[in-house]
N, C-alpha and C positions, 0 to 999 in steps of 0.2 A: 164302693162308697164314694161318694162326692163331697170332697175335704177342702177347706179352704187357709190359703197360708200367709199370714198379715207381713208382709217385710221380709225381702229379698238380702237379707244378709247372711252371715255364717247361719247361723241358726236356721232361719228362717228355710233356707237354698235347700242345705243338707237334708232337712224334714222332707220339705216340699218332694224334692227331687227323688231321696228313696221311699216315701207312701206310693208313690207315683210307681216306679220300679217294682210294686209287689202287686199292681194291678187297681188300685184305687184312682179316680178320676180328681187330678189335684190341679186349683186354679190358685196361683200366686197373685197376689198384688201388694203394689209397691208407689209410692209419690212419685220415685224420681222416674223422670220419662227415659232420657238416656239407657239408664239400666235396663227398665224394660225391654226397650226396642235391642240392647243388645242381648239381652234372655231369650225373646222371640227368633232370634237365629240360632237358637241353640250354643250361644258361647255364654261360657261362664266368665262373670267379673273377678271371681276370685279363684285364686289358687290353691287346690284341694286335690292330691292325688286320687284321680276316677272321678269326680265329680264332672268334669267337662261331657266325655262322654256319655254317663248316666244320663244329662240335662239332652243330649243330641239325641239319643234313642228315644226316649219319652217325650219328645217333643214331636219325634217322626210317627211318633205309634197314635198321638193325639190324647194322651194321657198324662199329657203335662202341660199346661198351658199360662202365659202371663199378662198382665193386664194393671191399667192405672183407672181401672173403672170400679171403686170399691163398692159402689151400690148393689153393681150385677155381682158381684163375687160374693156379697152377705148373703143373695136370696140362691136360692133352690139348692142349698148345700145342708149337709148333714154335723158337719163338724168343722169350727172355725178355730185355728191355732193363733193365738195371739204371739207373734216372733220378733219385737220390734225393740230395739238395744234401749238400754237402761243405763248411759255413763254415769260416770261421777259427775256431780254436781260444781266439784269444785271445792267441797267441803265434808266428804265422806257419803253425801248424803246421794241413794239413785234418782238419777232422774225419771220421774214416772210421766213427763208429759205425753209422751209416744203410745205410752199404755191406756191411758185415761182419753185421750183424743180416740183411739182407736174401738175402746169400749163406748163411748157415744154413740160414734159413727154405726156402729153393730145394733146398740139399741135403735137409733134414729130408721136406720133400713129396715130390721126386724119385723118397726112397728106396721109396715107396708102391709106385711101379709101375715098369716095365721097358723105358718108349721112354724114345729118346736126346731128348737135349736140347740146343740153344744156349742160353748166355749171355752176352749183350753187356752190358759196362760202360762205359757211357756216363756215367755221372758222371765231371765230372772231378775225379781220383785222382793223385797223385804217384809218380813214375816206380816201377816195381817192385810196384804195388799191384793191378792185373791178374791177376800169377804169382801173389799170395799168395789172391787167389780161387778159382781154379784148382787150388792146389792144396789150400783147403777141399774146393773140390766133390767133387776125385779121391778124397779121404779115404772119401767116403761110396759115390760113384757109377761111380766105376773110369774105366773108357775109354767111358761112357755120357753122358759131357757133352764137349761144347765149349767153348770159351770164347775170346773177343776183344774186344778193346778198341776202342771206335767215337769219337772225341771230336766234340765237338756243335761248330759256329761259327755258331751262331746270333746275329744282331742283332737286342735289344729294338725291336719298333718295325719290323720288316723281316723277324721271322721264317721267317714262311711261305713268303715268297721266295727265303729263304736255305735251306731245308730242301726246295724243288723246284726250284729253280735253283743248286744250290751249285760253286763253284769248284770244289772236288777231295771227295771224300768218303773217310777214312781209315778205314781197318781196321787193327787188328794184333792178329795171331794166326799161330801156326805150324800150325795145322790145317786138313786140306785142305777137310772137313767144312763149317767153319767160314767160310772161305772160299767157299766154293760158294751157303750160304744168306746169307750177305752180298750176295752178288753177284746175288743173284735180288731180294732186297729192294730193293734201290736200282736195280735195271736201269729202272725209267722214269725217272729221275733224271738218267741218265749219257749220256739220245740225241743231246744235242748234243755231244758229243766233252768233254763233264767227265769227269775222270779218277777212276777207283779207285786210289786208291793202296796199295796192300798191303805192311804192315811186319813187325817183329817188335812184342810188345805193349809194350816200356819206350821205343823209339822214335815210336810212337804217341801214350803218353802225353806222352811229350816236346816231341814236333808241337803240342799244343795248349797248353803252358805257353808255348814259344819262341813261337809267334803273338800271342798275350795278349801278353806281357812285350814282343816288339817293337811293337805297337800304343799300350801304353804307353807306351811310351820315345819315340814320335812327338810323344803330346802333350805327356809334360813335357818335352822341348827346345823346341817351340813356346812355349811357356809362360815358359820360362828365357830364350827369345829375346825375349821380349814384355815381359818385367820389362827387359832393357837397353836395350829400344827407350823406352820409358817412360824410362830415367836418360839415353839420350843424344839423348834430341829425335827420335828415329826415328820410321815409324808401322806397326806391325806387319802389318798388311796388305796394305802396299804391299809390303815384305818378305817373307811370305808370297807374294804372287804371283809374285815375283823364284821364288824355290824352284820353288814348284811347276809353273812353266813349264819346270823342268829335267824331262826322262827317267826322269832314273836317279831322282827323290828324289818326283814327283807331288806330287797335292795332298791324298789321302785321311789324315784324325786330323791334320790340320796346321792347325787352328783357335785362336789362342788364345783363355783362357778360365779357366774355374776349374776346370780339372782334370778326370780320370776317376771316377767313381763306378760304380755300380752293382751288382752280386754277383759281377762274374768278374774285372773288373781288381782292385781293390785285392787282393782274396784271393789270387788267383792269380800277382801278385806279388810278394804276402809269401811264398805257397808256395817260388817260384825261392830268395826268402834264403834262405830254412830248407835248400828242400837244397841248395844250396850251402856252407850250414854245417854240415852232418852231412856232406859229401861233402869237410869241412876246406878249402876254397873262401873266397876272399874276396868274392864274390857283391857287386863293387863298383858295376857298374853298375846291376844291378838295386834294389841299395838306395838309390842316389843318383836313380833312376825316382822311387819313393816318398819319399822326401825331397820333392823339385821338386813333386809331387803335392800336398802336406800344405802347405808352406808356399805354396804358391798362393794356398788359403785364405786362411791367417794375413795374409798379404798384403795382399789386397782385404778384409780386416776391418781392415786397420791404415789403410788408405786412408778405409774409412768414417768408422771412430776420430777419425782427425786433419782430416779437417771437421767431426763431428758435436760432438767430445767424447767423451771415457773418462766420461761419467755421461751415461748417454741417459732420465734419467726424465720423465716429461712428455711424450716424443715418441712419434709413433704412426710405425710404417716398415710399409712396403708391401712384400711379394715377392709379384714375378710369377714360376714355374715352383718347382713342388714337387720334379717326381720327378726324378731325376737326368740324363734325357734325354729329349728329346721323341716323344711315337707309342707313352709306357709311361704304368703309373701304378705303376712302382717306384721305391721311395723310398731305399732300400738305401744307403747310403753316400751318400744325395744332398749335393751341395756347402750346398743352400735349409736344410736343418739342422744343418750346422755353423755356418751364421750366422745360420740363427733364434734358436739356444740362447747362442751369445756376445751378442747382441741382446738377449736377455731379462735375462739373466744380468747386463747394463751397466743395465737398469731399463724399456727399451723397451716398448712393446704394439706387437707382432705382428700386423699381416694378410695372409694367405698366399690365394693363388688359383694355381690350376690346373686345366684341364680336366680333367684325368681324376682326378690324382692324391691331391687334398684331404683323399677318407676316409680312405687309406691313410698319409698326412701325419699326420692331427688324431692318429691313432690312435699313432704313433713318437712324435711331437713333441709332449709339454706344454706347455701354454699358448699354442699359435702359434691365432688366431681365423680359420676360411676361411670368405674372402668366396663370396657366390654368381657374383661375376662378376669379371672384370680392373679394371674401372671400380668397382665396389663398394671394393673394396682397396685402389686408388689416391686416392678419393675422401678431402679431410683430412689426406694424409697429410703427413710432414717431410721424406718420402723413399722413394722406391722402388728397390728392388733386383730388377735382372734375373737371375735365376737358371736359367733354363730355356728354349732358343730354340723355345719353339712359334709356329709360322707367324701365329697371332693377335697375335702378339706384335709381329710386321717391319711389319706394315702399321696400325698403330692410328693412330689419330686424332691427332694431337702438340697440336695445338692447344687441342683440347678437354681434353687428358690434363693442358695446363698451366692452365687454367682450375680444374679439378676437384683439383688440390692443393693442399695446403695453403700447403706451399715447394718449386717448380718443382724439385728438386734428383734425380738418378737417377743410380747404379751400375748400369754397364751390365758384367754379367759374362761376358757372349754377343756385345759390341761389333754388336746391333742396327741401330742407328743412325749416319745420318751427323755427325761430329760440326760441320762447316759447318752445315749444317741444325738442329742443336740451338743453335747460335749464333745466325742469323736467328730463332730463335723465343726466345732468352732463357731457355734451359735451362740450368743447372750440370749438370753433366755429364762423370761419369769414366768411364772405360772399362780395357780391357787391352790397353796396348802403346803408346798413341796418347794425344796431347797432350791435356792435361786441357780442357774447354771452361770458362772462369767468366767471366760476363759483363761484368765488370769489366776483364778481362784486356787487353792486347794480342792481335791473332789472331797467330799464331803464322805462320812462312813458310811457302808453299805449300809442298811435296815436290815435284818435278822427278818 
Protein backbone atom coordinates (compact mmCIF):
# COMPACT_ATOMS: atom_id res chain seq x y z
CA UNK A 1 0.00 0.00 0.00
CA UNK A 2 1.16 3.48 -0.66
CA UNK A 3 0.88 5.50 2.80
CA UNK A 4 1.78 8.79 3.32
CA UNK A 5 3.10 10.33 6.72
CA UNK A 6 2.51 14.32 7.47
CA UNK A 7 5.48 15.33 10.06
CA UNK A 8 8.69 13.78 10.87
CA UNK A 9 8.67 13.71 14.55
CA UNK A 10 8.23 11.14 17.33
CA UNK A 11 5.02 10.10 16.11
CA UNK A 12 5.25 10.76 12.85
CA UNK A 13 9.03 8.78 12.25
CA UNK A 14 8.06 5.81 14.39
CA UNK A 15 4.68 5.22 12.10
CA UNK A 16 6.36 6.08 8.95
CA UNK A 17 9.41 3.96 9.57
CA UNK A 18 7.75 0.68 10.92
CA UNK A 19 4.51 0.61 7.90
CA UNK A 20 7.45 0.80 5.89
CA UNK A 21 9.29 -2.31 7.68
CA UNK A 22 6.20 -4.47 7.21
CA UNK A 23 6.29 -3.94 3.38
CA UNK A 24 4.11 -0.89 2.49
CA UNK A 25 5.63 1.96 0.35
CA UNK A 26 5.79 4.95 2.92
CA UNK A 27 6.67 8.76 1.78
CA UNK A 28 7.24 11.20 4.67
CA UNK A 29 7.03 14.84 4.43
CA UNK A 30 8.09 17.43 6.50
CA UNK A 31 8.60 21.72 6.29
CA UNK A 32 11.88 21.65 7.83
CA UNK A 33 14.58 21.03 5.09
CA UNK A 34 17.36 20.26 7.34
CA UNK A 35 15.60 17.33 8.84
CA UNK A 36 14.76 16.04 5.75
CA UNK A 37 18.02 16.05 4.07
CA UNK A 38 19.24 14.45 7.32
CA UNK A 39 16.23 11.56 7.02
CA UNK A 40 17.39 11.14 3.41
CA UNK A 41 20.70 9.61 4.65
CA UNK A 42 19.10 7.34 6.53
CA UNK A 43 20.05 9.02 10.01
CA UNK A 44 17.61 9.64 12.37
CA UNK A 45 17.17 13.14 14.34
CA UNK A 46 15.86 11.56 17.28
CA UNK A 47 16.85 9.12 19.68
CA UNK A 48 14.82 5.96 19.81
CA UNK A 49 16.36 2.54 20.60
CA UNK A 50 16.16 0.59 16.73
CA UNK A 51 14.71 3.40 15.24
CA UNK A 52 17.97 4.47 13.39
CA UNK A 53 18.50 1.35 11.86
CA UNK A 54 14.87 0.50 10.86
CA UNK A 55 15.13 4.27 8.94
CA UNK A 56 18.71 2.82 7.22
CA UNK A 57 17.27 -0.57 5.94
CA UNK A 58 13.96 0.98 4.47
CA UNK A 59 15.52 3.64 3.10
CA UNK A 60 18.14 1.12 1.17
CA UNK A 61 15.28 -1.38 0.16
CA UNK A 62 13.42 2.09 -1.29
CA UNK A 63 10.44 1.63 0.94
CA UNK A 64 10.86 4.46 2.75
CA UNK A 65 11.32 7.67 1.42
CA UNK A 66 11.48 11.66 2.45
CA UNK A 67 10.60 14.66 1.06
CA UNK A 68 9.35 18.56 1.54
CA UNK A 69 7.37 18.33 -1.65
CA UNK A 70 3.71 18.03 0.02
CA UNK A 71 1.83 18.30 -3.19
CA UNK A 72 3.63 15.05 -4.65
CA UNK A 73 3.20 13.19 -1.45
CA UNK A 74 -0.86 14.03 -1.23
CA UNK A 75 -1.36 12.52 -4.97
CA UNK A 76 -1.15 8.80 -5.81
CA UNK A 77 -1.22 7.47 -2.30
CA UNK A 78 -3.81 5.33 -0.59
CA UNK A 79 -3.74 6.62 2.94
CA UNK A 80 -2.55 9.95 4.44
CA UNK A 81 -1.61 9.91 8.45
CA UNK A 82 -1.92 13.31 9.77
CA UNK A 83 1.38 13.18 12.56
CA UNK A 84 1.94 16.90 13.14
CA UNK A 85 2.49 18.00 17.32
CA UNK A 86 -0.30 19.68 18.80
CA UNK A 87 1.57 21.71 21.94
CA UNK A 88 0.15 23.63 24.56
CA UNK A 89 -1.08 26.81 23.72
CA UNK A 90 0.04 28.28 26.64
CA UNK A 91 -3.17 28.23 28.25
CA UNK A 92 -4.26 24.39 28.34
CA UNK A 93 -5.68 24.76 25.18
CA UNK A 94 -3.77 22.24 21.84
CA UNK A 95 -2.54 24.01 19.43
CA UNK A 96 -4.39 22.76 16.12
CA UNK A 97 -2.57 25.12 13.66
CA UNK A 98 -0.42 22.19 12.22
CA UNK A 99 -3.49 20.10 11.97
CA UNK A 100 -5.88 22.43 10.21
CA UNK A 101 -2.97 23.91 7.81
CA UNK A 102 -2.23 20.49 6.98
CA UNK A 103 -5.91 19.45 6.31
CA UNK A 104 -6.13 22.41 3.58
CA UNK A 105 -3.07 21.46 2.18
CA UNK A 106 -4.70 17.67 1.51
CA UNK A 107 -7.96 19.17 0.40
CA UNK A 108 -6.29 21.83 -1.88
CA UNK A 109 -3.87 18.86 -3.78
CA UNK A 110 -6.87 16.32 -3.61
CA UNK A 111 -8.85 18.54 -5.42
CA UNK A 112 -6.02 18.09 -8.58
CA UNK A 113 -7.24 14.68 -9.25
CA UNK A 114 -10.13 12.10 -9.00
CA UNK A 115 -8.97 8.92 -6.60
CA UNK A 116 -10.47 8.52 -3.33
CA UNK A 117 -8.44 9.22 -0.42
CA UNK A 118 -7.93 8.21 3.40
CA UNK A 119 -7.15 10.45 6.15
CA UNK A 120 -5.96 9.52 9.36
CA UNK A 121 -5.48 11.95 12.15
CA UNK A 122 -3.21 10.71 14.34
CA UNK A 123 -2.17 13.76 16.10
CA UNK A 124 -3.55 14.00 19.26
CA UNK A 125 -6.58 16.42 18.96
CA UNK A 126 -9.28 17.29 21.55
CA UNK A 127 -12.50 15.65 21.32
CA UNK A 128 -14.61 16.90 18.21
CA UNK A 129 -11.50 17.89 16.13
CA UNK A 130 -11.65 14.87 13.71
CA UNK A 131 -15.50 15.85 12.59
CA UNK A 132 -14.17 19.32 11.95
CA UNK A 133 -11.45 17.80 9.36
CA UNK A 134 -13.65 15.96 7.82
CA UNK A 135 -15.79 18.19 7.19
CA UNK A 136 -12.99 20.69 5.71
CA UNK A 137 -12.22 17.92 3.36
CA UNK A 138 -15.98 17.23 2.45
CA UNK A 139 -16.02 21.01 1.52
CA UNK A 140 -13.71 20.40 -1.15
CA UNK A 141 -13.82 16.58 -2.08
CA UNK A 142 -17.48 15.39 -1.47
CA UNK A 143 -17.87 11.61 -0.67
CA UNK A 144 -14.11 11.28 -2.17
CA UNK A 145 -12.28 11.23 1.14
CA UNK A 146 -12.33 9.29 4.23
CA UNK A 147 -11.38 10.08 7.35
CA UNK A 148 -10.63 8.49 10.94
CA UNK A 149 -9.13 9.17 13.95
CA UNK A 150 -6.21 6.66 14.90
CA UNK A 151 -4.54 7.75 18.42
CA UNK A 152 -0.76 6.84 18.91
CA UNK A 153 0.32 5.08 22.59
CA UNK A 154 3.49 5.13 22.02
CA UNK A 155 6.36 4.89 24.93
CA UNK A 156 9.58 7.20 24.47
CA UNK A 157 12.10 4.70 24.78
CA UNK A 158 9.91 1.58 23.81
CA UNK A 159 8.47 2.81 20.80
CA UNK A 160 8.92 0.47 18.19
CA UNK A 161 7.59 -2.23 20.50
CA UNK A 162 4.65 -0.56 21.16
CA UNK A 163 3.75 0.28 17.54
CA UNK A 164 4.38 -3.85 16.49
CA UNK A 165 3.22 -5.19 19.54
CA UNK A 166 0.44 -2.83 20.75
CA UNK A 167 -2.15 -3.72 23.33
CA UNK A 168 -5.27 -2.69 21.39
CA UNK A 169 -5.09 -0.44 18.24
CA UNK A 170 -8.05 2.38 17.89
CA UNK A 171 -9.83 3.57 15.12
CA UNK A 172 -12.66 5.96 14.86
CA UNK A 173 -14.47 6.63 12.17
CA UNK A 174 -18.16 5.93 10.90
CA UNK A 175 -16.94 4.86 7.46
CA UNK A 176 -16.99 1.59 6.04
CA UNK A 177 -14.18 2.65 3.48
CA UNK A 178 -12.20 3.67 6.25
CA UNK A 179 -12.41 1.03 8.23
CA UNK A 180 -11.63 -1.68 5.82
CA UNK A 181 -8.03 0.32 5.03
CA UNK A 182 -7.44 0.60 8.68
CA UNK A 183 -7.85 -2.89 9.02
CA UNK A 184 -5.44 -3.92 6.27
CA UNK A 185 -2.84 -1.54 7.63
CA UNK A 186 -2.53 -2.99 11.00
CA UNK A 187 -3.49 -6.64 10.21
CA UNK A 188 0.32 -7.81 10.87
CA UNK A 189 -0.06 -6.06 14.16
CA UNK A 190 -3.20 -7.78 15.42
CA UNK A 191 -2.02 -11.97 14.88
CA UNK A 192 -1.67 -12.37 18.24
CA UNK A 193 -5.15 -11.78 19.27
CA UNK A 194 -4.64 -7.59 19.90
CA UNK A 195 -7.65 -6.20 19.34
CA UNK A 196 -9.00 -3.45 16.75
CA UNK A 197 -11.06 -1.51 18.50
CA UNK A 198 -13.54 0.45 16.27
CA UNK A 199 -15.42 3.73 17.58
CA UNK A 200 -17.06 6.51 16.69
CA UNK A 201 -14.27 9.42 15.98
CA UNK A 202 -14.95 11.84 19.46
CA UNK A 203 -14.65 8.51 21.47
CA UNK A 204 -11.50 7.78 19.88
CA UNK A 205 -10.11 10.96 20.69
CA UNK A 206 -11.25 10.48 24.03
CA UNK A 207 -9.55 6.94 24.51
CA UNK A 208 -6.27 8.62 24.32
CA UNK A 209 -6.93 11.73 26.58
CA UNK A 210 -8.60 9.17 29.33
CA UNK A 211 -5.38 6.83 29.10
CA UNK A 212 -2.84 9.75 29.32
CA UNK A 213 -4.82 11.50 32.19
CA UNK A 214 -5.20 8.11 34.07
CA UNK A 215 -1.44 7.32 33.79
CA UNK A 216 -0.96 10.54 35.24
CA UNK A 217 -3.08 10.35 37.87
CA UNK A 218 -0.90 6.98 38.90
CA UNK A 219 2.03 8.91 39.33
CA UNK A 220 1.03 11.98 41.11
CA UNK A 221 -0.72 9.85 43.90
CA UNK A 222 2.48 7.83 44.07
CA UNK A 223 4.04 10.82 44.50
CA UNK A 224 1.48 12.52 47.06
CA UNK A 225 1.88 9.16 48.87
CA UNK A 226 5.58 9.53 48.98
CA UNK A 227 5.55 13.20 50.35
CA UNK A 228 3.37 11.58 53.58
CA UNK A 229 5.63 8.64 53.77
CA UNK A 230 8.49 11.27 54.13
CA UNK A 231 6.34 13.37 57.12
CA UNK A 232 5.30 10.04 58.75
CA UNK A 233 8.50 8.06 59.03
CA UNK A 234 7.13 5.59 56.24
CA UNK A 235 9.28 4.21 53.27
CA UNK A 236 7.62 4.54 50.07
CA UNK A 237 8.87 1.45 48.62
CA UNK A 238 7.95 -0.73 50.87
CA UNK A 239 4.44 0.84 50.37
CA UNK A 240 4.71 0.59 47.00
CA UNK A 241 5.23 -3.06 47.01
CA UNK A 242 2.24 -3.33 49.59
CA UNK A 243 0.07 -1.81 46.32
CA UNK A 244 1.29 -3.23 43.74
CA UNK A 245 1.14 -6.80 45.04
CA UNK A 246 -2.65 -6.20 44.85
CA UNK A 247 -4.59 -7.32 41.38
CA UNK A 248 -6.75 -4.78 40.94
CA UNK A 249 -4.17 -1.74 41.40
CA UNK A 250 -0.42 -3.41 39.87
CA UNK A 251 2.75 -1.94 39.86
CA UNK A 252 2.94 -0.07 36.33
CA UNK A 253 3.62 4.38 36.82
CA UNK A 254 3.66 3.55 40.61
CA UNK A 255 7.21 4.84 40.98
CA UNK A 256 7.78 7.70 43.15
CA UNK A 257 9.82 10.41 41.98
CA UNK A 258 9.71 13.83 40.31
CA UNK A 259 6.80 13.58 38.48
CA UNK A 260 5.83 13.09 34.63
CA UNK A 261 7.35 15.07 31.84
CA UNK A 262 7.73 14.84 28.53
CA UNK A 263 5.20 16.05 25.51
CA UNK A 264 2.07 14.02 25.99
CA UNK A 265 1.44 14.10 29.82
CA UNK A 266 1.59 17.55 31.05
CA UNK A 267 -0.25 18.83 27.67
CA UNK A 268 -2.56 16.35 27.54
CA UNK A 269 -3.47 17.01 30.83
CA UNK A 270 -4.02 20.48 30.76
CA UNK A 271 -5.99 19.51 27.54
CA UNK A 272 -8.77 17.33 29.90
CA UNK A 273 -9.04 20.95 32.22
CA UNK A 274 -9.56 22.96 29.31
CA UNK A 275 -12.39 20.78 28.09
CA UNK A 276 -13.69 20.20 31.04
CA UNK A 277 -14.04 23.86 31.30
CA UNK A 278 -15.51 24.75 28.03
CA UNK A 279 -17.76 21.56 28.67
CA UNK A 280 -18.72 24.02 32.24
CA UNK A 281 -17.04 20.95 34.12
CA UNK A 282 -15.17 21.26 37.33
CA UNK A 283 -12.39 19.09 35.88
CA UNK A 284 -11.26 18.59 39.53
CA UNK A 285 -9.44 15.72 39.40
CA UNK A 286 -7.49 16.23 36.55
CA UNK A 287 -6.43 19.65 37.81
CA UNK A 288 -5.51 18.40 41.23
CA UNK A 289 -3.14 15.40 38.78
CA UNK A 290 -1.13 18.63 37.64
CA UNK A 291 -1.11 20.27 40.85
CA UNK A 292 0.75 17.05 42.70
CA UNK A 293 2.81 17.12 39.45
CA UNK A 294 4.23 20.77 39.78
CA UNK A 295 4.66 20.83 43.33
CA UNK A 296 6.67 17.63 43.27
CA UNK A 297 9.25 19.67 41.81
CA UNK A 298 8.84 22.65 44.08
CA UNK A 299 9.39 20.19 46.70
CA UNK A 300 12.61 18.31 46.16
CA UNK A 301 13.91 21.96 45.23
CA UNK A 302 12.79 23.07 48.69
CA UNK A 303 14.51 19.96 50.09
CA UNK A 304 17.61 20.90 48.24
CA UNK A 305 17.19 24.73 49.46
CA UNK A 306 17.02 23.76 53.19
CA UNK A 307 20.38 21.78 53.20
CA UNK A 308 22.28 23.77 50.75
CA UNK A 309 20.92 27.32 51.49
CA UNK A 310 18.60 29.85 49.51
CA UNK A 311 22.05 31.55 48.02
CA UNK A 312 23.88 28.72 46.32
CA UNK A 313 26.87 31.02 44.84
CA UNK A 314 30.28 29.30 45.02
CA UNK A 315 28.78 25.96 44.58
CA UNK A 316 29.15 23.70 41.74
CA UNK A 317 25.85 20.95 41.68
CA UNK A 318 26.01 17.96 39.59
CA UNK A 319 22.86 16.39 37.50
CA UNK A 320 22.82 13.18 36.49
CA UNK A 321 19.77 12.50 33.59
CA UNK A 322 18.81 15.40 31.28
CA UNK A 323 15.78 14.09 29.39
CA UNK A 324 12.87 13.50 31.10
CA UNK A 325 12.88 9.65 30.90
CA UNK A 326 15.38 7.21 30.21
CA UNK A 327 15.90 5.16 26.34
CA UNK A 328 14.97 9.28 25.11
CA UNK A 329 16.94 12.25 24.42
CA UNK A 330 13.79 14.45 25.03
CA UNK A 331 13.96 17.02 27.21
CA UNK A 332 10.30 18.38 26.87
CA UNK A 333 9.19 19.32 30.24
CA UNK A 334 12.16 17.51 31.77
CA UNK A 335 11.92 17.64 35.75
CA UNK A 336 16.59 18.16 35.14
CA UNK A 337 15.38 21.93 33.90
CA UNK A 338 13.05 22.87 36.33
CA UNK A 339 15.85 22.47 38.69
CA UNK A 340 18.79 23.49 36.54
CA UNK A 341 17.18 26.91 36.00
CA UNK A 342 15.92 27.35 39.99
CA UNK A 343 19.76 26.25 40.67
CA UNK A 344 21.24 28.79 38.44
CA UNK A 345 18.83 31.33 39.29
CA UNK A 346 19.94 30.77 43.42
CA UNK A 347 23.88 31.43 41.91
CA UNK A 348 25.01 27.85 41.37
CA UNK A 349 27.27 26.43 38.29
CA UNK A 350 25.54 23.81 36.75
CA UNK A 351 26.93 20.40 35.35
CA UNK A 352 24.62 18.27 33.57
CA UNK A 353 25.40 14.67 31.90
CA UNK A 354 23.29 12.45 30.04
CA UNK A 355 23.78 9.85 27.47
CA UNK A 356 21.84 10.84 24.95
CA UNK A 357 20.31 13.89 25.96
CA UNK A 358 23.06 16.74 26.48
CA UNK A 359 22.88 18.50 22.97
CA UNK A 360 19.33 18.71 23.16
CA UNK A 361 19.62 19.94 27.00
CA UNK A 362 22.59 22.70 26.31
CA UNK A 363 20.34 23.71 23.51
CA UNK A 364 16.68 24.43 25.92
CA UNK A 365 18.73 25.05 28.96
CA UNK A 366 21.13 28.32 29.42
CA UNK A 367 23.93 28.16 31.28
CA UNK A 368 23.66 24.38 32.45
CA UNK A 369 27.73 23.12 31.41
CA UNK A 370 27.55 19.06 29.82
CA UNK A 371 30.02 16.95 31.05
CA UNK A 372 31.40 14.33 28.57
CA UNK A 373 30.76 11.69 31.25
CA UNK A 374 28.75 10.88 34.73
CA UNK A 375 32.05 10.93 36.43
CA UNK A 376 33.16 14.23 34.73
CA UNK A 377 29.99 16.03 36.31
CA UNK A 378 30.16 14.49 39.49
CA UNK A 379 33.79 15.14 39.79
CA UNK A 380 34.15 18.54 42.55
CA UNK A 381 31.16 18.78 42.97
CA UNK A 382 28.88 20.18 46.44
CA UNK A 383 26.20 18.02 45.30
CA UNK A 384 24.62 15.73 42.85
CA UNK A 385 21.24 15.42 41.80
CA UNK A 386 19.59 12.40 40.25
CA UNK A 387 17.29 13.41 37.86
CA UNK A 388 16.87 10.71 35.27
CA UNK A 389 17.06 6.69 36.07
CA UNK A 390 19.32 5.46 33.29
CA UNK A 391 20.58 1.91 33.91
CA UNK A 392 24.22 3.61 34.22
CA UNK A 393 23.15 5.36 36.86
CA UNK A 394 21.85 1.95 39.35
CA UNK A 395 25.08 0.42 39.24
CA UNK A 396 27.91 2.99 39.50
CA UNK A 397 30.76 2.76 41.56
CA UNK A 398 29.54 4.59 45.16
CA UNK A 399 32.84 4.36 46.47
CA UNK A 400 34.82 5.94 43.96
CA UNK A 401 31.76 8.36 43.21
CA UNK A 402 32.57 9.56 47.07
CA UNK A 403 36.10 9.96 46.65
CA UNK A 404 35.56 12.17 43.34
CA UNK A 405 33.31 14.73 45.07
CA UNK A 406 33.67 17.38 46.51
CA UNK A 407 30.83 16.94 49.48
CA UNK A 408 29.71 13.38 49.36
CA UNK A 409 26.01 14.79 49.59
CA UNK A 410 23.23 13.37 46.62
CA UNK A 411 19.42 14.10 45.79
CA UNK A 412 18.24 11.01 44.82
CA UNK A 413 15.04 12.02 42.56
CA UNK A 414 14.67 8.38 41.13
CA UNK A 415 15.45 6.66 44.82
CA UNK A 416 18.51 4.81 42.99
CA UNK A 417 19.99 3.70 45.67
CA UNK A 418 19.85 1.77 48.88
CA UNK A 419 19.73 4.15 51.57
CA UNK A 420 21.39 1.47 54.31
CA UNK A 421 24.21 1.19 51.83
CA UNK A 422 24.64 4.98 51.31
CA UNK A 423 24.99 4.97 55.32
CA UNK A 424 27.79 2.29 55.36
CA UNK A 425 29.51 4.47 52.82
CA UNK A 426 29.11 7.93 54.54
CA UNK A 427 26.86 9.49 51.98
CA UNK A 428 24.23 12.43 52.92
CA UNK A 429 21.67 11.32 51.07
CA UNK A 430 17.82 12.33 50.29
CA UNK A 431 15.62 10.58 48.31
CA UNK A 432 11.50 10.42 47.70
CA UNK A 433 9.31 9.01 50.38
CA UNK A 434 12.11 7.32 52.60
CA UNK A 435 14.11 8.50 55.60
CA UNK A 436 16.55 11.03 54.90
CA UNK A 437 20.32 9.31 55.22
CA UNK A 438 22.90 12.01 57.20
CA UNK A 439 25.70 10.56 58.73
CA UNK A 440 25.54 12.22 61.85
CA UNK A 441 22.00 10.95 62.47
CA UNK A 442 20.71 8.03 64.40
CA UNK A 443 19.71 5.07 61.92
CA UNK A 444 16.43 5.17 61.96
CA UNK A 445 14.07 1.64 62.79
CA UNK A 446 14.17 -1.08 60.58
CA UNK A 447 10.56 -1.28 58.64
CA UNK A 448 9.01 -4.82 59.41
Amino acid sequence: MKITIVGTGYVGLVTGTCLADTGHHVTCVDIDVDRVAMLQTGESPIFEPGLNELIERNVALARLSFTTDANAAYNDTEAIFICVGTPDSGDGTPDLSGVLSVTTAIADAAAHHEDDVLVIVKSTVPVGTTDAVAARLRQTLGDRVSVANNPEFLREGDAINDFTRPDRVVCGTHDDAAKAIVNEIYAPYLRQGHPLIMVDPRSSEMIKYAANAMLASRISFINEMAMLCQAMGADIEAVRHGLASDHRIGGQFLHAGLGYGGSCFPKDVSAVIDMARKAGLPGTLAAAIDEVNQYQREAFLGRIHDRLGADLSNMTIAIWGLAFKPRTDDVREAPAATIATALIDAGASVTGYDPEAGKAFAAATADVSIAASAWDAATDADALIICTEWREFRAVDLSRLHTVMKTPIIFDGRNLYNPQKMRELSFEYYSIGRCDVVPSSPEPPLLA
